[in-house]
TORKOL-4160 file (C-alpha; in steps of 0.2 Angstrom, whole numbers, padded with zeros to 4 digits, m for minus):
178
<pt num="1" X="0090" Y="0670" Z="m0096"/>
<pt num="2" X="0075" Y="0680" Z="m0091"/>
<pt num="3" X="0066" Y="0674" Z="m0108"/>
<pt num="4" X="0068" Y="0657" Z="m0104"/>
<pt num="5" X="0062" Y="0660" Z="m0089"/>
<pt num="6" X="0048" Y="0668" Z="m0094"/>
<pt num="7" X="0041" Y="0656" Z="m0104"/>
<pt num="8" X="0046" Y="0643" Z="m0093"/>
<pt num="9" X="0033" Y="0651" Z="m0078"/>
<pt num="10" X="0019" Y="0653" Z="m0093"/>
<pt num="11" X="0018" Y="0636" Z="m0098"/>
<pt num="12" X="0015" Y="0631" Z="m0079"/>
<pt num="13" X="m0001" Y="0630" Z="m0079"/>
<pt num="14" X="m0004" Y="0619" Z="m0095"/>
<pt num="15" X="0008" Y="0606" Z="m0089"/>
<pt num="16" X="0001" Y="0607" Z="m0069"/>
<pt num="17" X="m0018" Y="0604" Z="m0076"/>
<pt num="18" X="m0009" Y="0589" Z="m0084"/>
<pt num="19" X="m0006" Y="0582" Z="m0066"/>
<pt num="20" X="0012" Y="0580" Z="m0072"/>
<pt num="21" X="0021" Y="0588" Z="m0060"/>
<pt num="22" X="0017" Y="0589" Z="m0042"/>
<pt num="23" X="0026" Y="0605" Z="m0035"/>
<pt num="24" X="0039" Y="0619" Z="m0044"/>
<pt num="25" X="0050" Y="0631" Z="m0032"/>
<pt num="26" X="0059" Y="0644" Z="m0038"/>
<pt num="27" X="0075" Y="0648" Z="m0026"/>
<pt num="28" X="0092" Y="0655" Z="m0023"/>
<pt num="29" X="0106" Y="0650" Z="m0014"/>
<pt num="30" X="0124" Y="0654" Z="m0008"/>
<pt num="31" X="0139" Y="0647" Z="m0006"/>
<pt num="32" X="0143" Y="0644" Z="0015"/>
<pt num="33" X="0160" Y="0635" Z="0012"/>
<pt num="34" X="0173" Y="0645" Z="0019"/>
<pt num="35" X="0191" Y="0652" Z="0010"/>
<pt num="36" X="0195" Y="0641" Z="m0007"/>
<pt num="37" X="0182" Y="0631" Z="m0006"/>
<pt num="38" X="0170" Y="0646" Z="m0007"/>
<pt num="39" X="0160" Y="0649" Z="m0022"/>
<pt num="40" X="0156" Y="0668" Z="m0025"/>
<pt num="41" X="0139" Y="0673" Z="m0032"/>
<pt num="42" X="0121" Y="0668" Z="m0031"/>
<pt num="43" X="0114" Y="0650" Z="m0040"/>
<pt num="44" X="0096" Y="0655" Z="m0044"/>
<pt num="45" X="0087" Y="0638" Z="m0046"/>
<pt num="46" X="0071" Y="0630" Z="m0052"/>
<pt num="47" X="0066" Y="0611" Z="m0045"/>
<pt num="48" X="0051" Y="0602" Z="m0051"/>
<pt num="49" X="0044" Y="0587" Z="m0040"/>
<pt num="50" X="0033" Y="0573" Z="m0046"/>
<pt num="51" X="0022" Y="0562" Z="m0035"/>
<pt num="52" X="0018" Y="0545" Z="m0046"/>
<pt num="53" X="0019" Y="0536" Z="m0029"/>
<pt num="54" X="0006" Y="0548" Z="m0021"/>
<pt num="55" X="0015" Y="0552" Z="m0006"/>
<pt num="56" X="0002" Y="0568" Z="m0001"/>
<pt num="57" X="m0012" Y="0552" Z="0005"/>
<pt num="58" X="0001" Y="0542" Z="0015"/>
<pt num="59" X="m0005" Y="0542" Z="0034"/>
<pt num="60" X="0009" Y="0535" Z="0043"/>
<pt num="61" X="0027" Y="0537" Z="0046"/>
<pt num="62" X="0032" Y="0520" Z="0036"/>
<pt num="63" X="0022" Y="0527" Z="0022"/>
<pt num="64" X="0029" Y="0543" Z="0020"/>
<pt num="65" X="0047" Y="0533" Z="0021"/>
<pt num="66" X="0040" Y="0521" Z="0007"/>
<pt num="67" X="0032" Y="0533" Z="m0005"/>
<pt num="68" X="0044" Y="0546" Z="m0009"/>
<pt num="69" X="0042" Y="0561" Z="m0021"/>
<pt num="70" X="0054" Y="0561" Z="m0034"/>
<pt num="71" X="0063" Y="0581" Z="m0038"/>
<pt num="72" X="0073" Y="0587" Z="m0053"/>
<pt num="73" X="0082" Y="0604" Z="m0055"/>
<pt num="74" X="0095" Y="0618" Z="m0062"/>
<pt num="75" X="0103" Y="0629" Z="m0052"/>
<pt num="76" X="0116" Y="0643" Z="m0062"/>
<pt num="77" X="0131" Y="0651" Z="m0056"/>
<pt num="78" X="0133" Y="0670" Z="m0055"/>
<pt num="79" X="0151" Y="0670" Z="m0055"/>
<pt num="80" X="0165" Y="0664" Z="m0063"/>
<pt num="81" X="0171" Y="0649" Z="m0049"/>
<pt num="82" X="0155" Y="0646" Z="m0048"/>
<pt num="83" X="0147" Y="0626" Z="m0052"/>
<pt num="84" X="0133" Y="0625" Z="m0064"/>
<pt num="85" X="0121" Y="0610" Z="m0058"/>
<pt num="86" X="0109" Y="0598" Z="m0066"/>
<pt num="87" X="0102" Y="0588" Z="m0052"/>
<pt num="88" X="0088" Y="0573" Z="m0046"/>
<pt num="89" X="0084" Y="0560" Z="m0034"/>
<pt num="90" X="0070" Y="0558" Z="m0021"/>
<pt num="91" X="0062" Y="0568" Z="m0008"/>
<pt num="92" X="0052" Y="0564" Z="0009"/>
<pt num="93" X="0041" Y="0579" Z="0016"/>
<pt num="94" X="0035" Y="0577" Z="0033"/>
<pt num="95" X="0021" Y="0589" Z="0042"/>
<pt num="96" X="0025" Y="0596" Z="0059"/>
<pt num="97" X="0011" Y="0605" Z="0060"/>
<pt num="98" X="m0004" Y="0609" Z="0046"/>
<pt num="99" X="0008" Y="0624" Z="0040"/>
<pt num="100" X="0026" Y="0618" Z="0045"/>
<pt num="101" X="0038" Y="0605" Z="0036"/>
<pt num="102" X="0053" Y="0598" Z="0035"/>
<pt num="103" X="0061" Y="0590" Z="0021"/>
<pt num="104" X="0074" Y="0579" Z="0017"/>
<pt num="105" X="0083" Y="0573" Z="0000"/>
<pt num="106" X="0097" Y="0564" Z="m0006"/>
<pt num="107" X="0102" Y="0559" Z="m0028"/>
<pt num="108" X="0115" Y="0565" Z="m0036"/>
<pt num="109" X="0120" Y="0580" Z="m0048"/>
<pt num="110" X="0130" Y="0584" Z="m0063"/>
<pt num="111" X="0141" Y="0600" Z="m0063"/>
<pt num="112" X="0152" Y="0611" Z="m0073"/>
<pt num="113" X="0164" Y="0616" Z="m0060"/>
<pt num="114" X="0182" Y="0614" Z="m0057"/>
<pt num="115" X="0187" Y="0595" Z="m0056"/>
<pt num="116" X="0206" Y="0598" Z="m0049"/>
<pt num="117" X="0218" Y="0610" Z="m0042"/>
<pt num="118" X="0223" Y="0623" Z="m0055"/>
<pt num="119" X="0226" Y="0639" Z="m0047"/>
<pt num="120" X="0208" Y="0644" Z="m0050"/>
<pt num="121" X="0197" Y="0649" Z="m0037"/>
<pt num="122" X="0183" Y="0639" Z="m0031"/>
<pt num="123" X="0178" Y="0622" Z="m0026"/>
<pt num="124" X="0188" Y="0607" Z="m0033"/>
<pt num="125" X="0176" Y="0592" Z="m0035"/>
<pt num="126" X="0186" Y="0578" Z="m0044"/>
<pt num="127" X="0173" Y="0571" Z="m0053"/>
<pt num="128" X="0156" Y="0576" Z="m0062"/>
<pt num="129" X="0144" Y="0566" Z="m0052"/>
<pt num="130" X="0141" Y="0568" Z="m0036"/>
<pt num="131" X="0129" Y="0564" Z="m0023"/>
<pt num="132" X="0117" Y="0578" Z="m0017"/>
<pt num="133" X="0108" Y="0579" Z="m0001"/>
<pt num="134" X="0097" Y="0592" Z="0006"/>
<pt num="135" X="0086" Y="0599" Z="0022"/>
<pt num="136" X="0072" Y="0610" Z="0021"/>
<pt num="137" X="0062" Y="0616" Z="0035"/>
<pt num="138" X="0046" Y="0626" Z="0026"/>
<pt num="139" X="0029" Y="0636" Z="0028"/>
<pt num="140" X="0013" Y="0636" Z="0022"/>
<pt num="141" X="0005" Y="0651" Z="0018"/>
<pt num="142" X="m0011" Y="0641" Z="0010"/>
<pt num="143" X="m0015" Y="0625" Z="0002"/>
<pt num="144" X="m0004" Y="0631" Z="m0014"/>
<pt num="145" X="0011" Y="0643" Z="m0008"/>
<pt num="146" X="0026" Y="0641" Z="0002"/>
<pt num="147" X="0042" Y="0647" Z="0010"/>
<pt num="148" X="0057" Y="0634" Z="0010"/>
<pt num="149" X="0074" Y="0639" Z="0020"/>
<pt num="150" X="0086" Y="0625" Z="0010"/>
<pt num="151" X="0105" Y="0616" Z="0018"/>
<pt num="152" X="0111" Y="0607" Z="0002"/>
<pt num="153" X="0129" Y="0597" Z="m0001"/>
<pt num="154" X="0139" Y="0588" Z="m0015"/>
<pt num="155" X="0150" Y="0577" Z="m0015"/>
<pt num="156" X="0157" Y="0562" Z="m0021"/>
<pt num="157" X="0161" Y="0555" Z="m0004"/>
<pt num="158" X="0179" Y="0550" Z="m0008"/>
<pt num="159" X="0173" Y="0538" Z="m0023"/>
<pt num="160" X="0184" Y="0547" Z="m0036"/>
<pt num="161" X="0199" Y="0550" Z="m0038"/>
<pt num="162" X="0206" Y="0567" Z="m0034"/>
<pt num="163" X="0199" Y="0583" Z="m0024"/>
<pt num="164" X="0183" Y="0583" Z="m0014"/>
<pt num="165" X="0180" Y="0600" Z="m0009"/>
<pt num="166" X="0160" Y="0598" Z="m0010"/>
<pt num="167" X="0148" Y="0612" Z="m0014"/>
<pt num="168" X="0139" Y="0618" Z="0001"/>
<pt num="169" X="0125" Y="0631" Z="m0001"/>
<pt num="170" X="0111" Y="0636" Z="0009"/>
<pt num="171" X="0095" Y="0648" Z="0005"/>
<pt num="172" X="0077" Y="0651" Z="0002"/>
<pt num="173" X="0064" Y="0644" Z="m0012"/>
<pt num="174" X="0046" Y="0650" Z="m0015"/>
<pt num="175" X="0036" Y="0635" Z="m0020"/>
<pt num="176" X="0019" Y="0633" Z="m0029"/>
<pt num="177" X="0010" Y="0613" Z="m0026"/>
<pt num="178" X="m0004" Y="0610" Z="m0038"/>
């Protein structure tokens, strides 16, 4: 894992000159569900945002809404009832201030978790997509760095057939925008 991820973070700056990707943040998270639905462990993550719309120049409100980035990610169980997640969909950033901002996002994700009651612990999700949301509320510490504190849920929103227990995590993600 720590190879992969070494040589993940080295070839950063080759595809960043590029202008391929528009962001990366490296983060963890944790489970805030409460008793079965509670996953134990940690989920490091990686998400990669893209900007082909070239949200960073939009001046209004109705720009920022039209002109969304679009995000990709991983994040890895620690544990054992823990769900594994390959995830996407768009993103809006919005400035509060020149450091502070708040983010919202909403796609979908694929997982590796339980699907339906079996005795095991953890989350039971019913199906292997689900819709993903997220909030972020962050902070600039110049024009390249940043500090994201991160809400994020899946579910399926009763669209299959089965449990819905959802994954429900919460944590903080260093970012780096090129």
């Amino acid at each position: 894992m720590s190879l992969v991820l070494a040589s993940l973070v080295s070839t950063v700056p080759a595809i960043a000159g590029g202008g391929i990707f528009d962001e990366m943040r490296f983060g963890t998270t944790a489970s805030i569900s409460n008793g079965d639905k509670r996953e134990h462990g940690v989920f490091p993550s990686v998400t990669v945002f893209f900007d082909p719309l070239d949200a960073d120049s939009a001046k209004d409100l109705g720009e920022k809404l039209l002109r969304p980035r679009i995000h990709a990610g991983a994040a890895i169980a620690t544990s054992s009832d823990g769900a594994n997640e390959v995830y996407g969909g768009l993103s809006w950033t919005f400035d509060v201030t020149k450091r502070f901002f708040v983010e919202l996002g909403a796609g979908g994700t694929v997982h590796d978790g339980e699907l339906h009651a079996d005795g095991a612990s953890g989350p039971k999700l019913g199906c292997r997509l689900l819709f993903r949301e997220y909030a972020a509320a962050g902070f600039r510490f110049d024009e390249h760095w940043n500090l994201s504190a991160t809400v994020e849920h899946a579910s399926h929103a009763e669209l299959c057939y089965g449990s819905n227990d959802g994954l429900t995590r919460a944590g903080l993600a260093l970012g780096y925008k090129f």
